[in-house]
N, CA, C and O atoms as a GROMACS GRO file, in nm:
protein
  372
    1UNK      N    1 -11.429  -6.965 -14.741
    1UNK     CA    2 -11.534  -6.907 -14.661
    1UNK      C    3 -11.586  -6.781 -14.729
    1UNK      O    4 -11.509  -6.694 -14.768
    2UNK      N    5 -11.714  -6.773 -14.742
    2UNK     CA    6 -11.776  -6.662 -14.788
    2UNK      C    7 -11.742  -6.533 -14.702
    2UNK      O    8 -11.683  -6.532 -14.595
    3UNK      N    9 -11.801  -6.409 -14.785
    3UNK     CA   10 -11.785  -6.247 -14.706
    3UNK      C   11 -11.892  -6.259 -14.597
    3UNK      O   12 -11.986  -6.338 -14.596
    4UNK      N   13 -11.859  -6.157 -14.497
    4UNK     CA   14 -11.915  -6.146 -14.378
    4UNK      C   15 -12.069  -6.095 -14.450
    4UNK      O   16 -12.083  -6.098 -14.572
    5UNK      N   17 -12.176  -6.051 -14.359
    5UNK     CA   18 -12.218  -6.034 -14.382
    5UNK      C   19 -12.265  -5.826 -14.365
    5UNK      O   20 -12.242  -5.776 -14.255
    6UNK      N   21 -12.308  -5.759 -14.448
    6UNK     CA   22 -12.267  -5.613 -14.419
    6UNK      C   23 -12.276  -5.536 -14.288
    6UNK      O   24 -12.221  -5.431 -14.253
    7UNK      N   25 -12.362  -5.621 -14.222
    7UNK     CA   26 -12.403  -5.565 -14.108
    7UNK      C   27 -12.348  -5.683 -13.986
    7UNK      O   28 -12.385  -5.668 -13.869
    8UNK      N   29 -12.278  -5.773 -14.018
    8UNK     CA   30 -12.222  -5.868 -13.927
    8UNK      C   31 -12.212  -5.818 -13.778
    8UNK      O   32 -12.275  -5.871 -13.686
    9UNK      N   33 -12.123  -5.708 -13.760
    9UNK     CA   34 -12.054  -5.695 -13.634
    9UNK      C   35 -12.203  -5.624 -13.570
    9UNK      O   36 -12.199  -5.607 -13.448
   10UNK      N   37 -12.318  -5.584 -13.631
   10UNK     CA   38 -12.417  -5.481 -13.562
   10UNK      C   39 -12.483  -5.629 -13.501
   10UNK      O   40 -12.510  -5.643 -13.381
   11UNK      N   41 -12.504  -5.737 -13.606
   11UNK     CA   42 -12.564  -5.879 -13.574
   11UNK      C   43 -12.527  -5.963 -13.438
   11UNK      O   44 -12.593  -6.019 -13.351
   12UNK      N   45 -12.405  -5.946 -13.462
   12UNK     CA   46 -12.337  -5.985 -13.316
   12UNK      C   47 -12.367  -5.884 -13.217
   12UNK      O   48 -12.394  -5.926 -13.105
   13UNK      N   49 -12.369  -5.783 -13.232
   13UNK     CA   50 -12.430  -5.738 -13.083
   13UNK      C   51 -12.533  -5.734 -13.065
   13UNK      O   52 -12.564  -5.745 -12.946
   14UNK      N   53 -12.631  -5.718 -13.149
   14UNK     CA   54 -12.753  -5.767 -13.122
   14UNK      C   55 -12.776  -5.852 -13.068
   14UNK      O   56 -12.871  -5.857 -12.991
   15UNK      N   57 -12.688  -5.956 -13.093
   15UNK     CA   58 -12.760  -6.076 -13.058
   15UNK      C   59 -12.708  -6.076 -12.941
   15UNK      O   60 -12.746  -6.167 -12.867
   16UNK      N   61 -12.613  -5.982 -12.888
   16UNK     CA   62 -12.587  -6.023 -12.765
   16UNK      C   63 -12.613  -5.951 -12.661
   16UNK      O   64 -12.561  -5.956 -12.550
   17UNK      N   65 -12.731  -5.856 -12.717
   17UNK     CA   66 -12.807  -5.770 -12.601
   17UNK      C   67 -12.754  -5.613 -12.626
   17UNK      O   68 -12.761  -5.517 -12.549
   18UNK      N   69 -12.721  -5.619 -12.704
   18UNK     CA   70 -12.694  -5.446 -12.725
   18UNK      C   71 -12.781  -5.417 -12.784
   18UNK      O   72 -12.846  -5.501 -12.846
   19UNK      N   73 -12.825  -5.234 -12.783
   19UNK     CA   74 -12.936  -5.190 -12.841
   19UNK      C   75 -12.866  -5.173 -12.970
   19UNK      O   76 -12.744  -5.179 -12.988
   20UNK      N   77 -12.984  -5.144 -13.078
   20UNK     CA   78 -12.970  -5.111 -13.191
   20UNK      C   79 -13.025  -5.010 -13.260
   20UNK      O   80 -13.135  -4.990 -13.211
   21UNK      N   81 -12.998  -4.914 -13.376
   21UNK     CA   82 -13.081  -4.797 -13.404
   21UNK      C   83 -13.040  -4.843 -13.551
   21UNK      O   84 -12.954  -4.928 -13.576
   22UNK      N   85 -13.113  -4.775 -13.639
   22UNK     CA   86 -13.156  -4.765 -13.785
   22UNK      C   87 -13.141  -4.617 -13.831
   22UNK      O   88 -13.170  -4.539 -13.739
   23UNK      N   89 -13.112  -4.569 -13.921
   23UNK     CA   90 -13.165  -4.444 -13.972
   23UNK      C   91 -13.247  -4.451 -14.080
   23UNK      O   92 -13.238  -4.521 -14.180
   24UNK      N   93 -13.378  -4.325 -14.031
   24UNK     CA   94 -13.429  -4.294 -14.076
   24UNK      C   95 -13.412  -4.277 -14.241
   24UNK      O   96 -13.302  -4.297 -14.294
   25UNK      N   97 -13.543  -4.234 -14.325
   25UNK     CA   98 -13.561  -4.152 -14.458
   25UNK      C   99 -13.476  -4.030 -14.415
   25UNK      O  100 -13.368  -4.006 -14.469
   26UNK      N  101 -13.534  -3.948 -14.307
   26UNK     CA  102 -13.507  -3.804 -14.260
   26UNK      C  103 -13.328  -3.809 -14.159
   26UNK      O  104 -13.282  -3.709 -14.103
   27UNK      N  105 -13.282  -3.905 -14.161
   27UNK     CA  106 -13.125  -3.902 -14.138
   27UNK      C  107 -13.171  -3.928 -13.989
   27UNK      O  108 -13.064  -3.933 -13.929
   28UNK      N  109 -13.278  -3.950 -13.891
   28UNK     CA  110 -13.265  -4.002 -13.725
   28UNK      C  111 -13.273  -4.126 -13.745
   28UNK      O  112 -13.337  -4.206 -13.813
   29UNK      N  113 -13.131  -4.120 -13.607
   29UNK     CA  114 -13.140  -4.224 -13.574
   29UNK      C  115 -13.253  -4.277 -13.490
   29UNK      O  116 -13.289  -4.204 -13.398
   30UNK      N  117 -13.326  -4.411 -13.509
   30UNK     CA  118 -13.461  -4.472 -13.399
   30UNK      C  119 -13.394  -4.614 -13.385
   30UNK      O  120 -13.291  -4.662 -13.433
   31UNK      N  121 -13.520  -4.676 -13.276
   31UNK     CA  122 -13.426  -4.790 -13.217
   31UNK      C  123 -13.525  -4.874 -13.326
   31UNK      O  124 -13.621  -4.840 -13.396
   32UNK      N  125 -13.451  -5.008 -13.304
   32UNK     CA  126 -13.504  -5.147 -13.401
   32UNK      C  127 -13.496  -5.230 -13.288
   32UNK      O  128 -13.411  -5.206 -13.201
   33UNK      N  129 -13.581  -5.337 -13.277
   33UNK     CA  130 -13.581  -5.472 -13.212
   33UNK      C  131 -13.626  -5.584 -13.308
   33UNK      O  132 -13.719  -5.663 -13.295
   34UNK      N  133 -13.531  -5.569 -13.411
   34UNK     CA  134 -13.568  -5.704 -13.500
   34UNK      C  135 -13.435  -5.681 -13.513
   34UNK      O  136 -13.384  -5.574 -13.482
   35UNK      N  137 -13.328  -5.844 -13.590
   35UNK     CA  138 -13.226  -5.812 -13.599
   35UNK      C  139 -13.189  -5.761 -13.737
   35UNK      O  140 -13.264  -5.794 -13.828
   36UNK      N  141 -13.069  -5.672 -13.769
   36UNK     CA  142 -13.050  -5.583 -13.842
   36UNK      C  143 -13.018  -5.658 -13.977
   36UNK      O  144 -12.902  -5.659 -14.018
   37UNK      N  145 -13.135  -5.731 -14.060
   37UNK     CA  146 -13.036  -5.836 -14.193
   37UNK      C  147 -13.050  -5.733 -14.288
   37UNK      O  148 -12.949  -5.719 -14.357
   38UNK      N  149 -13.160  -5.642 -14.316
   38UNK     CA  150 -13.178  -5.590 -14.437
   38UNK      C  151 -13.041  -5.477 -14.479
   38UNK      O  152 -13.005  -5.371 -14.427
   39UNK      N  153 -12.995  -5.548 -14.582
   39UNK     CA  154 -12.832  -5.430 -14.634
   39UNK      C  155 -12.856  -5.349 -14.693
   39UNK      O  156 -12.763  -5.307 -14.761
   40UNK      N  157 -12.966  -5.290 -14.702
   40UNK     CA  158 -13.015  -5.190 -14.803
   40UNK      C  159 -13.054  -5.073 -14.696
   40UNK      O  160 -13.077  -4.965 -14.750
   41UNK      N  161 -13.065  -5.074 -14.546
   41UNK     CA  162 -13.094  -5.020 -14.451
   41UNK      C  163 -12.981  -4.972 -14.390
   41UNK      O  164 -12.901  -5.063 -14.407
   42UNK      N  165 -12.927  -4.888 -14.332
   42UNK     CA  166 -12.853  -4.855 -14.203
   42UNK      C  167 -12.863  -4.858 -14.034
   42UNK      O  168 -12.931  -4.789 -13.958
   43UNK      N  169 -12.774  -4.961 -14.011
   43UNK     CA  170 -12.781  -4.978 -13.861
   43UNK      C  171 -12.642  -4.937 -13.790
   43UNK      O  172 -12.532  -4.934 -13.845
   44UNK      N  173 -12.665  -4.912 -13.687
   44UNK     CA  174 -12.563  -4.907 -13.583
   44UNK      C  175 -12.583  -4.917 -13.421
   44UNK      O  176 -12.674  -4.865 -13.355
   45UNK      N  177 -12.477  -4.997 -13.376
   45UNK     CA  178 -12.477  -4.997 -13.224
   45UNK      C  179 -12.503  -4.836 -13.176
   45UNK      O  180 -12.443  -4.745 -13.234
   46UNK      N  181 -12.624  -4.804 -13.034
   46UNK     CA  182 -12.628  -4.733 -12.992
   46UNK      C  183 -12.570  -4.675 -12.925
   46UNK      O  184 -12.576  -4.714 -12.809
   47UNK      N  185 -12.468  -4.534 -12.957
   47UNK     CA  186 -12.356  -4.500 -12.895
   47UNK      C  187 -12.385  -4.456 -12.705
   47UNK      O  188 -12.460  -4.376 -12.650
   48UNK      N  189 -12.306  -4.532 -12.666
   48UNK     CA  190 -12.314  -4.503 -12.481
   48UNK      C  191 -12.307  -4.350 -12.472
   48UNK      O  192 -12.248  -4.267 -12.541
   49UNK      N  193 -12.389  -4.339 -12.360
   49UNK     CA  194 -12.385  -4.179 -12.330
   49UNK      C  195 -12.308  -4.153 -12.194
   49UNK      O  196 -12.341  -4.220 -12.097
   50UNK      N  197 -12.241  -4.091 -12.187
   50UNK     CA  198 -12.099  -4.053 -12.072
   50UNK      C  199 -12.176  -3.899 -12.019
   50UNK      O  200 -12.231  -3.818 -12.092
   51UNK      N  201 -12.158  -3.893 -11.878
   51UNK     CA  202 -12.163  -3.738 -11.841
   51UNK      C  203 -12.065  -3.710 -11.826
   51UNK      O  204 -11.985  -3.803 -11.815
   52UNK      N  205 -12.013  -3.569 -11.816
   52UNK     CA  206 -11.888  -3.486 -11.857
   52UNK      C  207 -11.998  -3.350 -11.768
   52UNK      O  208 -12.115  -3.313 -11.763
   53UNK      N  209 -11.824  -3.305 -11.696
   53UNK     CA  210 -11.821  -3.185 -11.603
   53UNK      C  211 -11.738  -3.107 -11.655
   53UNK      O  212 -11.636  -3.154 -11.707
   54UNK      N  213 -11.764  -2.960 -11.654
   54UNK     CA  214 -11.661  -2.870 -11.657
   54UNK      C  215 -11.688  -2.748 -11.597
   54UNK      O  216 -11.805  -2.725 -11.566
   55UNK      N  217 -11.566  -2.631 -11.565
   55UNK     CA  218 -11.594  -2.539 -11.554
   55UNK      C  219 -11.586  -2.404 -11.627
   55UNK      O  220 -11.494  -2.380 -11.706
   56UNK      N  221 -11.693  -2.304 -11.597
   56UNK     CA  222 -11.655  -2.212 -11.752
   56UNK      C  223 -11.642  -2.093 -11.637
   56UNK      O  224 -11.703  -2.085 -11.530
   57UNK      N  225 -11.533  -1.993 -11.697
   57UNK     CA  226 -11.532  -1.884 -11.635
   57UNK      C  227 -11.624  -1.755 -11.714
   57UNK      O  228 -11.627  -1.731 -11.835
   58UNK      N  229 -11.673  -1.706 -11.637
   58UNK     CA  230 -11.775  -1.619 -11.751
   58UNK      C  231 -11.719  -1.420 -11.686
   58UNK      O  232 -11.697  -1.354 -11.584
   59UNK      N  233 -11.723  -1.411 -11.811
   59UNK     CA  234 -11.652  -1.275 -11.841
   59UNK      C  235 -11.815  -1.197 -11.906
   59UNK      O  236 -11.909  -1.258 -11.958
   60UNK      N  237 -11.804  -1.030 -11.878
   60UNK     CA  238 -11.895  -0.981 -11.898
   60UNK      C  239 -11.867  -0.932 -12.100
   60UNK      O  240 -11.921  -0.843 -12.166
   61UNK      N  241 -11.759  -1.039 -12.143
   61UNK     CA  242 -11.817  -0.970 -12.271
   61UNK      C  243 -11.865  -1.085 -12.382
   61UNK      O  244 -11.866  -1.079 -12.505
   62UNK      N  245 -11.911  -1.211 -12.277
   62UNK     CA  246 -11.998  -1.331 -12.386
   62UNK      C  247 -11.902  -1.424 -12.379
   62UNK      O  248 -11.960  -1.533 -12.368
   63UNK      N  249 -11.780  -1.439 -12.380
   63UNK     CA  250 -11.714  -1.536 -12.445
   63UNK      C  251 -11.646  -1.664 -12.329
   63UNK      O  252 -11.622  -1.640 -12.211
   64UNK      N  253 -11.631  -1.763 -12.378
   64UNK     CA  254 -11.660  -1.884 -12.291
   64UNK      C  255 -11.590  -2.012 -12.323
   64UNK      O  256 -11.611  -2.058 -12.436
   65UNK      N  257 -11.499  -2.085 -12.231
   65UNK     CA  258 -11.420  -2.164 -12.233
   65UNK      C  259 -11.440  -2.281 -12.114
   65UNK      O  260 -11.438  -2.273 -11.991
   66UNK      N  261 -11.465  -2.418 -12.230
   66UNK     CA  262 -11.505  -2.511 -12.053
   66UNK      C  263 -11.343  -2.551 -12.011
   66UNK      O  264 -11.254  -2.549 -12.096
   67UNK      N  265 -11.325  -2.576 -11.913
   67UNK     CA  266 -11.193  -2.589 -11.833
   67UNK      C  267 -11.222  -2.771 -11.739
   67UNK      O  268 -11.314  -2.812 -11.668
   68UNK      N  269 -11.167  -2.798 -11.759
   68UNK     CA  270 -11.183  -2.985 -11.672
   68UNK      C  271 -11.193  -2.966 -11.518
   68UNK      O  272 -11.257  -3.049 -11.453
   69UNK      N  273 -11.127  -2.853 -11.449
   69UNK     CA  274 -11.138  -2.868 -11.302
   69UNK      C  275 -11.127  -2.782 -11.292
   69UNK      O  276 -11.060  -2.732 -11.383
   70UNK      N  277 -11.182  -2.664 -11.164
   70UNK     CA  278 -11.217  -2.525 -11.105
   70UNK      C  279 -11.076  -2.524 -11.114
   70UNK      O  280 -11.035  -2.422 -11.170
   71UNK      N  281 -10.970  -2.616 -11.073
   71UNK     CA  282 -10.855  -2.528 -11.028
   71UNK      C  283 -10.819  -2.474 -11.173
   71UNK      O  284 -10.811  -2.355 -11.205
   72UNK      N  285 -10.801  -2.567 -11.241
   72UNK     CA  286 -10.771  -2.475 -11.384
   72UNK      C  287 -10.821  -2.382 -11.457
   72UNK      O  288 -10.771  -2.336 -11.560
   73UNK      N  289 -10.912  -2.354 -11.410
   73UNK     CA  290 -11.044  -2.256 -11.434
   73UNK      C  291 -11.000  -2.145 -11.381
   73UNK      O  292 -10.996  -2.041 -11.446
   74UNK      N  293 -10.957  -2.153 -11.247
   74UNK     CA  294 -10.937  -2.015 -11.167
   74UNK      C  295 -10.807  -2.007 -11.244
   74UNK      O  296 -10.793  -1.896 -11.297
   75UNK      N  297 -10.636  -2.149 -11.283
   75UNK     CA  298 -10.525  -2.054 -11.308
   75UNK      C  299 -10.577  -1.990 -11.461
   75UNK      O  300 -10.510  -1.894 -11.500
   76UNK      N  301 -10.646  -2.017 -11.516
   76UNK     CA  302 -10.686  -1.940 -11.665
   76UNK      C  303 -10.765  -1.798 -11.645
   76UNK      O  304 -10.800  -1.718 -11.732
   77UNK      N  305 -10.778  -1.795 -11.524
   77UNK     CA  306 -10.840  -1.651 -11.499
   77UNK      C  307 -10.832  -1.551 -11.550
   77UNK      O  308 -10.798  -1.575 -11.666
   78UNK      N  309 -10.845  -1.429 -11.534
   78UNK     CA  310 -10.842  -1.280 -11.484
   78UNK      C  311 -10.894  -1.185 -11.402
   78UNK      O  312 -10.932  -1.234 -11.296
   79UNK      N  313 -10.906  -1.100 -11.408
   79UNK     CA  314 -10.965  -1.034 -11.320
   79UNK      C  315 -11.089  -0.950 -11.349
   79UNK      O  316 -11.136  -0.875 -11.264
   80UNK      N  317 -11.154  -0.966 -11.496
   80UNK     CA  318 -11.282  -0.900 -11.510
   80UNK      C  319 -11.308  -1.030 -11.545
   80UNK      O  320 -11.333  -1.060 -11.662
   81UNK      N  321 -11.305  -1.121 -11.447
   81UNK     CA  322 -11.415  -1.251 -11.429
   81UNK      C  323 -11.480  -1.207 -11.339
   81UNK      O  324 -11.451  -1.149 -11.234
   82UNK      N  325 -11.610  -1.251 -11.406
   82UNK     CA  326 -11.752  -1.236 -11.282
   82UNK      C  327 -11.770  -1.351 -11.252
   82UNK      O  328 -11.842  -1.340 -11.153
   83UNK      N  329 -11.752  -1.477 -11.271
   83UNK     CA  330 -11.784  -1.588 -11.184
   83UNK      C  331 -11.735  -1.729 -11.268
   83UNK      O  332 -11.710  -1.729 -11.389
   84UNK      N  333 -11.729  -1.818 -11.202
   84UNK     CA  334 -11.710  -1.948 -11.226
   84UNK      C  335 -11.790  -2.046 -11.231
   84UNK      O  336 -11.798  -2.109 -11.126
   85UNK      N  337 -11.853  -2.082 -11.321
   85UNK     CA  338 -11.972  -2.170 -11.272
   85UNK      C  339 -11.902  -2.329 -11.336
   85UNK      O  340 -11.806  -2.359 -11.407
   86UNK      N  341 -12.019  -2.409 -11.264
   86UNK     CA  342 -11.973  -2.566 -11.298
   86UNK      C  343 -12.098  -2.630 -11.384
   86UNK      O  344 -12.217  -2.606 -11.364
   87UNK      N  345 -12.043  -2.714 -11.485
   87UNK     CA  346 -12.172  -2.735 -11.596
   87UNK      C  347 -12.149  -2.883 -11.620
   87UNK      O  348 -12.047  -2.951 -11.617
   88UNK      N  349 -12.274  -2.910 -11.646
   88UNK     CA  350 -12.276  -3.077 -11.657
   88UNK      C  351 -12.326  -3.096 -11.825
   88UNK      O  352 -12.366  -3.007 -11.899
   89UNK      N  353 -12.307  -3.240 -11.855
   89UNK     CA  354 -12.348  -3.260 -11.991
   89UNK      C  355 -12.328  -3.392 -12.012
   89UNK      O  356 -12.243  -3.472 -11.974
   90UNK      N  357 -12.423  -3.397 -12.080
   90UNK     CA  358 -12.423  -3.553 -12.152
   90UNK      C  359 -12.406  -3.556 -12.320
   90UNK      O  360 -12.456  -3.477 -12.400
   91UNK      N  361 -12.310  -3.686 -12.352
   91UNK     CA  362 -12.261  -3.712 -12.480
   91UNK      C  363 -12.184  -3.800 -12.522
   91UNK      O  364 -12.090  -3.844 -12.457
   92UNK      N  365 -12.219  -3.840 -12.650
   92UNK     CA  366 -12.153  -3.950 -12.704
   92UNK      C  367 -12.038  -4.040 -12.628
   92UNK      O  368 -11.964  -3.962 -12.569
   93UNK      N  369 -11.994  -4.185 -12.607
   93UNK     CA  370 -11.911  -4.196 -12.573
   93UNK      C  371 -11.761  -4.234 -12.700
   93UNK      O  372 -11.646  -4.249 -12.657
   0.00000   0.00000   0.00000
């Protein structure tokens, strides 16, 4: 049996309904809707985007730490905390 082909596993998801992106000349990634044969090109499955919560305790001299849950937020405390805030974000999965 011959070698796969370079972009095989991007082919298979394509074909099976996953999005697809290319990179650019300039290194961005953009989407493609043709399937990915050319090997001289770069493709990849489009990475899922996850939201993510945390909390940061904010101190009056700049500096900043996200924490997974208020409660751990408050035991990482001190006492020239000015506040606790809660922050959202989106990113890679």
């Amino acid at each position: 049996m011959g070698t796969k082909h370079k972009h095989y596993d991007v082919i298979v998801a394509w074909a099976a309904g996953e999005e697809i992106e290319y990179k650019t000349a300039l290194g961005v990634w953009k989407p493609t809707y043709w399937p990915p044969l050319n090997e001289n090109e770069t493709f990849r499955i489009k990475p899922k985007r996850v939201k993510r919560e945390g909390w940061v305790n904010v101190y009056g001299l700049g500096s900043a730490y996200v924490w997974p849950t208020k409660e751990e937020a408050d035991r990482k405390s001190n006492e020239i905390r000015v506040a606790c805030v809660r922050i959202e974000w989106e990113e890679e999965a």
